[in-house]
Residue frames as qw, qx, qy, qz and C-alpha x, y, z in Angstrom:
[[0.382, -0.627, -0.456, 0.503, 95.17, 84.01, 73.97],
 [0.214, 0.817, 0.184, 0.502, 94.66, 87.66, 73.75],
 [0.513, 0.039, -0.435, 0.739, 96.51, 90.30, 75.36],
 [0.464, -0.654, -0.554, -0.222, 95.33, 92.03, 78.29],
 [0.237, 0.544, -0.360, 0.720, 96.25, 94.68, 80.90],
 [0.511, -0.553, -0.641, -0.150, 95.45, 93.33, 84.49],
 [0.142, -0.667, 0.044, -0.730, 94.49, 95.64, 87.73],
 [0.626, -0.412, -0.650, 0.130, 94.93, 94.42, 91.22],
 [0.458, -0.874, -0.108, -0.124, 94.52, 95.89, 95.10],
 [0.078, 0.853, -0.470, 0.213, 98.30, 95.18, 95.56],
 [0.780, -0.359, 0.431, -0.277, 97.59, 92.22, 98.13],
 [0.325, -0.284, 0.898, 0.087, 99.79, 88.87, 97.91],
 [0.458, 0.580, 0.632, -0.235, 96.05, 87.43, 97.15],
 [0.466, 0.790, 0.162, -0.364, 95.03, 89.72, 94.49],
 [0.109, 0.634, -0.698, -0.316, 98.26, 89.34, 92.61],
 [0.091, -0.090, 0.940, 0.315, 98.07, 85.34, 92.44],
 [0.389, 0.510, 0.467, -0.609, 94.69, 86.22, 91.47],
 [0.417, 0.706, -0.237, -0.521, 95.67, 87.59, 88.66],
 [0.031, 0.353, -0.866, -0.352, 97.63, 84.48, 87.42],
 [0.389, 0.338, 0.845, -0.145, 94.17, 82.29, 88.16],
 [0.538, 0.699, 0.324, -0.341, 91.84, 84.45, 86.11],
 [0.181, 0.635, -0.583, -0.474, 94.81, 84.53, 82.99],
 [0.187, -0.148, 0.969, 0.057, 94.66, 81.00, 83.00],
 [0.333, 0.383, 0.836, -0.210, 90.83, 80.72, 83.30],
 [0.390, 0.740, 0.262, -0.481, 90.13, 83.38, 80.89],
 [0.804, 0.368, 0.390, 0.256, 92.63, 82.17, 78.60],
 [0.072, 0.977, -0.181, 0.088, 94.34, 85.90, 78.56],
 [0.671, -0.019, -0.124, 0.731, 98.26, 86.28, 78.55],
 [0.084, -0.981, -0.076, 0.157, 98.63, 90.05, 80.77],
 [0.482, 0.677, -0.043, 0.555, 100.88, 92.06, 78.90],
 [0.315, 0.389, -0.424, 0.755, 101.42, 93.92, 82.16],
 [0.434, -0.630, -0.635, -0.104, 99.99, 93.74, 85.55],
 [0.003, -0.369, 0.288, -0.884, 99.91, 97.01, 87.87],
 [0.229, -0.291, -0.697, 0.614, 98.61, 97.88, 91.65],
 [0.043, -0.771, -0.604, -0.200, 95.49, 99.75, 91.65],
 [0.069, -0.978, 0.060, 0.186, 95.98, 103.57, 91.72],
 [0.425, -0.395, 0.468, 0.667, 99.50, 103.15, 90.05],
 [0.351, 0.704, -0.228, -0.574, 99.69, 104.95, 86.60],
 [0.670, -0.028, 0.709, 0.220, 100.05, 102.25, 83.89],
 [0.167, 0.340, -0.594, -0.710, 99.73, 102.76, 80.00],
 [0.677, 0.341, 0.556, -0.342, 96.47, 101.79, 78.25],
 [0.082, 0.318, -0.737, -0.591, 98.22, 100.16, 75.25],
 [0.284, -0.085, -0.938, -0.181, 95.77, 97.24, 75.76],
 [0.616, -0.501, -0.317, -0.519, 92.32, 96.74, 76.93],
 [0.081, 0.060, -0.818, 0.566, 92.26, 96.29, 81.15],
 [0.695, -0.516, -0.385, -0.319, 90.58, 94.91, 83.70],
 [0.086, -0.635, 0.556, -0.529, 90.42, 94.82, 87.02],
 [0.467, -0.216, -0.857, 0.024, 90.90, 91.43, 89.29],
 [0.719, -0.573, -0.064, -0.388, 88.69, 90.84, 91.98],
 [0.061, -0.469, 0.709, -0.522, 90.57, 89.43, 95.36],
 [0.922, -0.121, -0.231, -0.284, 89.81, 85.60, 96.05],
 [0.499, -0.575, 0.645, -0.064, 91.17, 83.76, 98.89],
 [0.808, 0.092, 0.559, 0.159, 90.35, 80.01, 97.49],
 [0.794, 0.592, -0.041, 0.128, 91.56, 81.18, 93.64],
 [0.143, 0.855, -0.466, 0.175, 94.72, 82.77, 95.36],
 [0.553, -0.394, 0.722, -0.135, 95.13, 79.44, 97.61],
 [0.847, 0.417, 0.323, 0.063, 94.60, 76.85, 94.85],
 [0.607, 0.714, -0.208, 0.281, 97.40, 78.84, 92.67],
 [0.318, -0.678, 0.589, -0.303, 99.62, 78.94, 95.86],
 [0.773, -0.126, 0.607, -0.139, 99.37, 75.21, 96.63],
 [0.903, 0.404, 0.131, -0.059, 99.87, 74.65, 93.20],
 [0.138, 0.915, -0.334, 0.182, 103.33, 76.40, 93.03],
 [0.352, -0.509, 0.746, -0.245, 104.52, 74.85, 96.53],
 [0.889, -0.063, 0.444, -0.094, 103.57, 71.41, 95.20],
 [0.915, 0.368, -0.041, 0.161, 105.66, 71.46, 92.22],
 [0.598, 0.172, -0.353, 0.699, 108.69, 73.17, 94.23],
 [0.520, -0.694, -0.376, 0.325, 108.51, 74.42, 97.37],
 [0.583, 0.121, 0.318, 0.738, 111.43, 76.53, 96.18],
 [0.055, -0.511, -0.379, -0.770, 109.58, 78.26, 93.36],
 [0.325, -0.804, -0.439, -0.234, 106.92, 79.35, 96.21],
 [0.529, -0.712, -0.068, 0.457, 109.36, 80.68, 98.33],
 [0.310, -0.175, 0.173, 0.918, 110.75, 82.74, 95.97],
 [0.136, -0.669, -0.681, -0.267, 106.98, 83.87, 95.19],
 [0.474, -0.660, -0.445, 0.376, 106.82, 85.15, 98.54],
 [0.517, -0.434, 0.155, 0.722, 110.01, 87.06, 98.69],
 [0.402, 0.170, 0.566, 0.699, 109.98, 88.69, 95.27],
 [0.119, -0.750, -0.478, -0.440, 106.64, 90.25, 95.59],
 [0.286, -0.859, -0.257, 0.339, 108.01, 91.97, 98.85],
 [0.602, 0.136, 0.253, 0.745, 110.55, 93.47, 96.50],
 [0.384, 0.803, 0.096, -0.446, 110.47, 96.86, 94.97],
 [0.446, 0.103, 0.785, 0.417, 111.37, 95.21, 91.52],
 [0.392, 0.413, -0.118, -0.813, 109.94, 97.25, 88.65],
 [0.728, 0.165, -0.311, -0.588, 107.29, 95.53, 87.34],
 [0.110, -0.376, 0.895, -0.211, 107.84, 92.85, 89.47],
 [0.596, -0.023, 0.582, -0.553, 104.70, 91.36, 89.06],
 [0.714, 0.516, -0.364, -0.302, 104.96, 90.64, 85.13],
 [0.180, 0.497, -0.844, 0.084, 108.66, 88.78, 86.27],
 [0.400, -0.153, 0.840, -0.334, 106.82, 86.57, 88.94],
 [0.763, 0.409, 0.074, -0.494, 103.95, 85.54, 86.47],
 [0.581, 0.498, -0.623, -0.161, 106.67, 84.46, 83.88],
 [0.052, 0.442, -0.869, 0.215, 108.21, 82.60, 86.35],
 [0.689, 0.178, 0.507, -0.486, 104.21, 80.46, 87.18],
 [0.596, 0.643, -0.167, -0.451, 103.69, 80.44, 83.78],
 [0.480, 0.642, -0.595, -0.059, 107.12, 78.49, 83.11],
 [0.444, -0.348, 0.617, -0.549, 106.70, 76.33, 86.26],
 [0.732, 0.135, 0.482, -0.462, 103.68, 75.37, 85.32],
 [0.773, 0.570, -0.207, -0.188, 104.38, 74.39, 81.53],
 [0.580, 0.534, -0.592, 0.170, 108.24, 72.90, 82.03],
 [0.832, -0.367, -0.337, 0.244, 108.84, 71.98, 86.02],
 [0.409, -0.908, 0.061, 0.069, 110.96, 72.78, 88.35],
 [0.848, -0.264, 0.150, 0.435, 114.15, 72.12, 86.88],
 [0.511, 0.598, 0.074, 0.612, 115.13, 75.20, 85.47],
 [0.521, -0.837, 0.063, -0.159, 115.04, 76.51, 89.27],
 [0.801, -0.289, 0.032, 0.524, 118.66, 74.81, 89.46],
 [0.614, 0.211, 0.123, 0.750, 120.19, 77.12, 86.93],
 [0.211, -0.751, -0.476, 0.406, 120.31, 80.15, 88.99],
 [0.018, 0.333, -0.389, -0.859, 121.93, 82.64, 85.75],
 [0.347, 0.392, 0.749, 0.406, 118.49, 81.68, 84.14],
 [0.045, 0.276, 0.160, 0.947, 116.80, 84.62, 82.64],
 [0.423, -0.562, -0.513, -0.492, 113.66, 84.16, 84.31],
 [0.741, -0.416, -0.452, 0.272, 115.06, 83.14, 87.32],
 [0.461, -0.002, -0.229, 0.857, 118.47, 85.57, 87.85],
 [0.014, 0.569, 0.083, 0.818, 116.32, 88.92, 87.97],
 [0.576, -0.731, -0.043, -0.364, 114.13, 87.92, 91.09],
 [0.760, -0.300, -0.332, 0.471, 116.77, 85.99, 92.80],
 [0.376, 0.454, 0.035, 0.807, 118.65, 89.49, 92.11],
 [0.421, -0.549, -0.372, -0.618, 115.72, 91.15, 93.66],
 [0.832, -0.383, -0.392, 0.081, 115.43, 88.89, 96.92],
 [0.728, -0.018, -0.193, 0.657, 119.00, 89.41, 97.41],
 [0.062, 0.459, -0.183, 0.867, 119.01, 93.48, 97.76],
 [0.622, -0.447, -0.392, -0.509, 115.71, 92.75, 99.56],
 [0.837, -0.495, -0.127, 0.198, 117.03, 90.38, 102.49],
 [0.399, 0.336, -0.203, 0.828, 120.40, 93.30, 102.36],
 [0.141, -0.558, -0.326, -0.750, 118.12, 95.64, 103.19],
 [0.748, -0.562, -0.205, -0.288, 116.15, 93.85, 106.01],
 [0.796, -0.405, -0.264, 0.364, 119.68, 93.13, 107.98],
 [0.194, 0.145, -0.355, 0.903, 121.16, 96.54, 108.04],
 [0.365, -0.645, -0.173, -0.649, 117.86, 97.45, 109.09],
 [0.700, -0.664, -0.263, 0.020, 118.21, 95.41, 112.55],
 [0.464, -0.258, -0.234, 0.814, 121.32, 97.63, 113.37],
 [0.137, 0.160, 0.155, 0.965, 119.94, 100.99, 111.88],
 [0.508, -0.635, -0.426, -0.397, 116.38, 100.90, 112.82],
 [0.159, 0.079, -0.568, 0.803, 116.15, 103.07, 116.59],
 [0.352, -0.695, -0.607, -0.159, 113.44, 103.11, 119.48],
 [0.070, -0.399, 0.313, -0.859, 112.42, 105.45, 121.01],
 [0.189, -0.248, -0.897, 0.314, 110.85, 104.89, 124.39],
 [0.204, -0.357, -0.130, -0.902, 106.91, 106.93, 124.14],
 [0.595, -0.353, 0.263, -0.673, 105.29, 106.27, 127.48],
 [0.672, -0.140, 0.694, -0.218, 106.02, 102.35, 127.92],
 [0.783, 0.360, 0.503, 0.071, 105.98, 101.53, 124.25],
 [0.574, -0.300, 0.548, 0.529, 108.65, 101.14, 122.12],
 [0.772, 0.542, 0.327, -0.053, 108.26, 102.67, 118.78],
 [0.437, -0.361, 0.501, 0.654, 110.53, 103.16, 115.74],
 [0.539, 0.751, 0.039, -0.380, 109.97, 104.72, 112.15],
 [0.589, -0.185, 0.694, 0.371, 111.46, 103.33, 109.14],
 [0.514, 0.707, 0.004, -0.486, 111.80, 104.49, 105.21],
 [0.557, -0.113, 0.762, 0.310, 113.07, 101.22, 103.18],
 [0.293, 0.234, -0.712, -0.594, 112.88, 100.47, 99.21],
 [0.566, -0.155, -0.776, -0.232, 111.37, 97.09, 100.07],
 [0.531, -0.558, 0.191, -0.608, 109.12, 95.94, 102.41],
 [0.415, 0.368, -0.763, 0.332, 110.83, 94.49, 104.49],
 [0.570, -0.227, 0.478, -0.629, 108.44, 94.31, 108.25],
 [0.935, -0.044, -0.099, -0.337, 107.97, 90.76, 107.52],
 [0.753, 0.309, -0.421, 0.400, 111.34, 89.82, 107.52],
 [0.075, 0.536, -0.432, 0.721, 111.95, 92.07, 110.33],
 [0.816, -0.440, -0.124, -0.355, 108.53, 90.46, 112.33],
 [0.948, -0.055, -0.280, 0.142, 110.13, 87.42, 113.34],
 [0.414, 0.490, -0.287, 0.711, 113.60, 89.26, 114.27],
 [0.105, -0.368, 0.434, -0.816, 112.56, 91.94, 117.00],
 [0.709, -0.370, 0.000, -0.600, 109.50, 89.95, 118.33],
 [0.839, -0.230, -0.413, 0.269, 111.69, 87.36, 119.12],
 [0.589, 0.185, -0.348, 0.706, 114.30, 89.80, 120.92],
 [0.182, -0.182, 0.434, -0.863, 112.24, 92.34, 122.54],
 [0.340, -0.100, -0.820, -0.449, 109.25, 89.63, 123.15],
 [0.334, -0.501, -0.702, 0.380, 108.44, 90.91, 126.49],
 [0.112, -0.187, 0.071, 0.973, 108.15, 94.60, 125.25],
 [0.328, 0.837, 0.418, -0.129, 104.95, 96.41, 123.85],
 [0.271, -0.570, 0.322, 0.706, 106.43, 98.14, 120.65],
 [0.658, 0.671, 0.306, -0.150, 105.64, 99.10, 116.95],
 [0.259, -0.348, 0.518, 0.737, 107.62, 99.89, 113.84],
 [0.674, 0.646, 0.347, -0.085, 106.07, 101.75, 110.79],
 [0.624, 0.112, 0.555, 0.539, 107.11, 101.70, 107.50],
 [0.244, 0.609, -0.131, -0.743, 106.75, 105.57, 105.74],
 [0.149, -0.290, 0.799, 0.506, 107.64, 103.83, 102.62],
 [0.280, -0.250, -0.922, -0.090, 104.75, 101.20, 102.39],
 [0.510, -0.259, 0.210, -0.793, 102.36, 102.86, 105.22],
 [0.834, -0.248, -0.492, -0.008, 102.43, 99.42, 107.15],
 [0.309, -0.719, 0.478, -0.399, 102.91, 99.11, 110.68],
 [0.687, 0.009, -0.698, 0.204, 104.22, 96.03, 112.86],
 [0.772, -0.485, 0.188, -0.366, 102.26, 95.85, 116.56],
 [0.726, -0.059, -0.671, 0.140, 103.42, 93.34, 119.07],
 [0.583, -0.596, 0.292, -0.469, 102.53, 92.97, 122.56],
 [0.409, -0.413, 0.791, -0.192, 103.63, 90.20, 124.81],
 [0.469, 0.312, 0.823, -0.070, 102.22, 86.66, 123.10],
 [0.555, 0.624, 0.486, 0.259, 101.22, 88.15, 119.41],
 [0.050, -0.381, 0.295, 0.875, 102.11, 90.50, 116.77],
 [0.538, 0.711, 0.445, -0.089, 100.56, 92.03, 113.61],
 [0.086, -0.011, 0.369, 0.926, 100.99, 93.95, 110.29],
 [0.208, 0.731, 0.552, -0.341, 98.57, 96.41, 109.91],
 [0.470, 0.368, 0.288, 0.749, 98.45, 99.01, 106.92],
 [0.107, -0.768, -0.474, 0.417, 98.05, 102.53, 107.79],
 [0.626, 0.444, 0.264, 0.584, 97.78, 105.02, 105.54],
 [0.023, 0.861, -0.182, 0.475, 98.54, 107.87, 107.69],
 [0.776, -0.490, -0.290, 0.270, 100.66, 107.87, 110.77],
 [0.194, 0.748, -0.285, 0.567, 102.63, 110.12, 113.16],
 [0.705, -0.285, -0.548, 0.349, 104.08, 109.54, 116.49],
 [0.227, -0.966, -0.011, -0.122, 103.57, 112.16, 119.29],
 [0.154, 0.783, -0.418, 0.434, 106.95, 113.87, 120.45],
 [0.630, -0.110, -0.647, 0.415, 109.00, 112.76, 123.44],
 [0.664, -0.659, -0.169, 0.311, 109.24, 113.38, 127.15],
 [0.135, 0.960, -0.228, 0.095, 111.65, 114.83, 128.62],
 [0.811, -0.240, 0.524, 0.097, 113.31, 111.52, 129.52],
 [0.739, 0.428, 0.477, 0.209, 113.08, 110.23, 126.12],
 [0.348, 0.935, -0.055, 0.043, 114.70, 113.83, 124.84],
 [0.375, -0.770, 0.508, 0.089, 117.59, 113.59, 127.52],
 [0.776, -0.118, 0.603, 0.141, 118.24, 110.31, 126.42],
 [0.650, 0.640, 0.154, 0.379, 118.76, 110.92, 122.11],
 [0.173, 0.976, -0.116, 0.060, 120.65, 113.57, 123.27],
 [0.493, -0.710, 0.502, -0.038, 122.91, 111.80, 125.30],
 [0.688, 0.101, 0.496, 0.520, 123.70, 108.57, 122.64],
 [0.571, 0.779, 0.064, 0.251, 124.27, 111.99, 119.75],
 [0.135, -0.858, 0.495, -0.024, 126.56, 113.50, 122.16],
 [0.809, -0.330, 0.459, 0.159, 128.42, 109.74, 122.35],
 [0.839, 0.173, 0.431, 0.283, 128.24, 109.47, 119.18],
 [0.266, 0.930, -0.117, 0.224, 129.94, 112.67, 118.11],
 [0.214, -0.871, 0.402, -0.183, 132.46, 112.34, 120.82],
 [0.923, -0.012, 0.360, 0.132, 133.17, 108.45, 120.14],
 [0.671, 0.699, 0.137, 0.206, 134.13, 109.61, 116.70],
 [0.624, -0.289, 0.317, 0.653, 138.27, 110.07, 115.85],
 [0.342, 0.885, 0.126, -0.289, 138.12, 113.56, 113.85],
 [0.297, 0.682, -0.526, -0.413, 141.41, 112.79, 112.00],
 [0.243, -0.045, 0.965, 0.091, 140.54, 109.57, 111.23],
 [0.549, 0.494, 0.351, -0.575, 137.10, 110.63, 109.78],
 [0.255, -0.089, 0.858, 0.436, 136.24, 108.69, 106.64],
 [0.685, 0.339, 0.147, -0.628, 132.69, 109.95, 105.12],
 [0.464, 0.366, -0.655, -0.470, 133.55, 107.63, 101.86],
 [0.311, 0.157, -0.937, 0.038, 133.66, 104.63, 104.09],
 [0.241, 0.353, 0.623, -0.655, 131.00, 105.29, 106.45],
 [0.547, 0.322, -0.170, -0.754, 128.74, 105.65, 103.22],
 [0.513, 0.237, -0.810, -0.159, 129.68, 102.50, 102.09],
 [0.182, -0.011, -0.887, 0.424, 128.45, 101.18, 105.52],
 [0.085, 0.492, 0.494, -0.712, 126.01, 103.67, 106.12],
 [0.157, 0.571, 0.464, 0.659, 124.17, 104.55, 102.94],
 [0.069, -0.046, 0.388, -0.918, 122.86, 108.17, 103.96],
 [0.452, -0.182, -0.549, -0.679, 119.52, 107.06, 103.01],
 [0.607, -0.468, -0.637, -0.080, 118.73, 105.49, 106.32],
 [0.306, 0.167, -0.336, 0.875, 120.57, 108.18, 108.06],
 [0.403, -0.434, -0.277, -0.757, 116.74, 110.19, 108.07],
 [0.743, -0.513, -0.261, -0.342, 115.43, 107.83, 110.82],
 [0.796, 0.034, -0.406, 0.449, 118.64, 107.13, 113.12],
 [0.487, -0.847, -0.173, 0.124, 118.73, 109.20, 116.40],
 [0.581, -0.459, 0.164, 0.652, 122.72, 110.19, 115.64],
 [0.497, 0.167, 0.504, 0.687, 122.35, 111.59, 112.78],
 [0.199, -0.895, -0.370, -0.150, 119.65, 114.46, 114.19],
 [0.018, -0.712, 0.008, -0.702, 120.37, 117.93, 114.78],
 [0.274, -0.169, -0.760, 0.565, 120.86, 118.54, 118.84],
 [0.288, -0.017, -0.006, -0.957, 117.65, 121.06, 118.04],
 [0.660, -0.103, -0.570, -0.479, 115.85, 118.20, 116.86],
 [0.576, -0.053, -0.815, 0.004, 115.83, 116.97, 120.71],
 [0.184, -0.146, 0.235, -0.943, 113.58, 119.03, 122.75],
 [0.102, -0.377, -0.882, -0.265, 110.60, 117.94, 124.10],
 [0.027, 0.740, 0.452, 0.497, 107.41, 119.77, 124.11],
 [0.531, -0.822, -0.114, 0.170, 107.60, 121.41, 127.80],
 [0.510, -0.563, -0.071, 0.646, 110.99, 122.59, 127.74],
 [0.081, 0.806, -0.175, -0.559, 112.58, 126.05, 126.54],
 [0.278, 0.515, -0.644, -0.493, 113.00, 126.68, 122.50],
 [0.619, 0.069, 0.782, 0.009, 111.00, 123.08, 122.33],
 [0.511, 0.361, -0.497, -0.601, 111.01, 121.75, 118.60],
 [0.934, 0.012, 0.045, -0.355, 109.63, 118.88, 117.54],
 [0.491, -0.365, 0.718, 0.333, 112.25, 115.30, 117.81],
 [0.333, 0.329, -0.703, -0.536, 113.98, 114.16, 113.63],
 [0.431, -0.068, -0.689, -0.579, 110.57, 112.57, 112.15],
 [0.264, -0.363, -0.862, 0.237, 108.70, 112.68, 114.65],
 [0.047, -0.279, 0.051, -0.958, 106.08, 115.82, 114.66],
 [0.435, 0.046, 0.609, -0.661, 103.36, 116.06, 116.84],
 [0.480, -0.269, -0.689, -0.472, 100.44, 113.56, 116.13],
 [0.788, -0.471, -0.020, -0.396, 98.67, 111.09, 118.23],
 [0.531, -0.642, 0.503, -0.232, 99.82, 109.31, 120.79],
 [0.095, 0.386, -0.901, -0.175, 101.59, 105.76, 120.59],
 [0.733, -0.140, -0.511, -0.427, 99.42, 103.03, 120.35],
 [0.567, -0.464, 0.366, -0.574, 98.26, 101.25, 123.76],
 [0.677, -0.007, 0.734, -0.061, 97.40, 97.87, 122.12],
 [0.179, -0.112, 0.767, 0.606, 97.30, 96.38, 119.06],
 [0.407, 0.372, 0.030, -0.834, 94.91, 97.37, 116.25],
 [0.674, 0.325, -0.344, -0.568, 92.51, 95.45, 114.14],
 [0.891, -0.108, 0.440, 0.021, 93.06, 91.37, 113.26],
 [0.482, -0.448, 0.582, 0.477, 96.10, 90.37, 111.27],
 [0.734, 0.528, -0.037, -0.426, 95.76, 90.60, 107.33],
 [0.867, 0.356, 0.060, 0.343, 97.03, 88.33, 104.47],
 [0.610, -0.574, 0.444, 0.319, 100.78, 88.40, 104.43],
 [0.609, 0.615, -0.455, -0.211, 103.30, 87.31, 102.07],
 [0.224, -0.603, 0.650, -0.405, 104.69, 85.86, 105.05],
 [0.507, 0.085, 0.638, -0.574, 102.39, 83.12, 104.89],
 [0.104, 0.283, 0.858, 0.416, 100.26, 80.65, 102.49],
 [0.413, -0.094, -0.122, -0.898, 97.40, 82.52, 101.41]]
């Protein structure tokens, strides 16, 4: 086999893509990058095409020799794992050639890095369902989010069961992916630009009124930044309505209005839900 630098769209698809066309072309990729990422041209590349039936044929093959191994497929690739896509290969690659029974030993080298992976991954996605905050823009719920991993699949299932009678979105800054859901369906959609228009003056009164709680909840000799990091990384602090300037909660109409924290003027919330659902990870291809 020769070595070989492969190119894919990013997609779930296009990734086990790449492991079909290694296989059929007899190539072993030295290293496999997302189209438009910067990559080193030690080795001759190419770029894969995106094939449902080659990406479902290497799926099905996966989940038939351990369900397991395909679920940690999934997961892994929603990672942000450097070079996560080389790790998941190895892990086909060895699957396919030995079984599933080095999946028991969970300090194997192939194995420990994504489990590793997974694990920060599904962290990630459960402080988000305390730290993630709606705001309420004309009758629809929306909320901004700026994770490592992408996490809105894990999260799908979560709020669309709990607010399942709501109209409400959450996008990802991170990823430029949104999550739609109206009554009776949801979506992920990618978007690669988005902004949410400003609040009311409802929707101002209100942030102002849970920052004032939460300033005045708070025991000032008892104040612990070290531990509250350790709970609170500040890193999700950016999108979290308590953690915003009381400037930052004007809304357009009234005196000295500024725009509300990460929200600047755009367009308007979304009405209904946009497009038809793409490929997932969430999901068998």
């Amino acid at each position: 086999m020769k070595e070989i630098t492969y190119c894919y769209d990013g997609s779930f698809d296009g990734f086990l893509c790449c492991i079909f066309e290694s296989y059929v072309r007899k190539e072993i990729p030295t290293a496999i990058f997302c189209d438009g990422d910067p990559f080193p041209a030690l080795f001759p590349s190419c770029f894969i095409e995106t094939n449902a039936h080659h990406a479902r044929r290497v799926f099905c093959k996966v989940k038939y020799l351990s369900p397991y191994a395909g679920n940690i497929l999934q997961r892994a690739f929603l990672t942000c794992m450097p070079e996560k896509e080389i790790f998941l290969y190895r892990l086909v690659e060895r699957l396919l050639r030995e079984g599933p029974s080095f999946l028991r030993r969970q300090t194997d080298n192939t194995l420990y890095p994504l489990l590793t992976a997974i694990r920060h991954l599904q962290n990630e996605a459960h402080l988000l369902k305390g730290f993630l905050r709606f705001s309420d823009l004309n009758g629809v719920l929306g909320s901004e989010i700026q994770p490592k991993n992408q996490v809105l699949p894990l999260l799908q299932g979560h709020f669309c069961a709990r607010y399942h009678q709501e109209r409400f979105f959450i996008y990802d800054r991170t990823h430029h992916q949104a999550l739609f859901h109206v009554p009776g369906k949801s979506v992920l959609q990618p978007l690669s630009f988005f902004e949410m228009a400003p609040p009311d003056s409802q929707e101002a009164h209100y942030r102002l009124l849970w920052k004032r709680f939460f300033d005045t909840v708070a025991i000032r000799e008892r104040e612990n930044p070290v531990c509250q990091r350790t709970h609170l990384p500040k890193r999700y602090r950016g999108t979290m309505t308590e953690f915003q300037e009381a400037t930052e909660f004007k809304s357009p109409g009234s005196p000295a209005a500024v725009p509300a924290p990460g929200v600047p003027g755009g367009i308007s919330a979304p009405e209904r839900l946009l497009g038809s659902e793409p490929s997932v990870p969430g999901s068998s291809p």
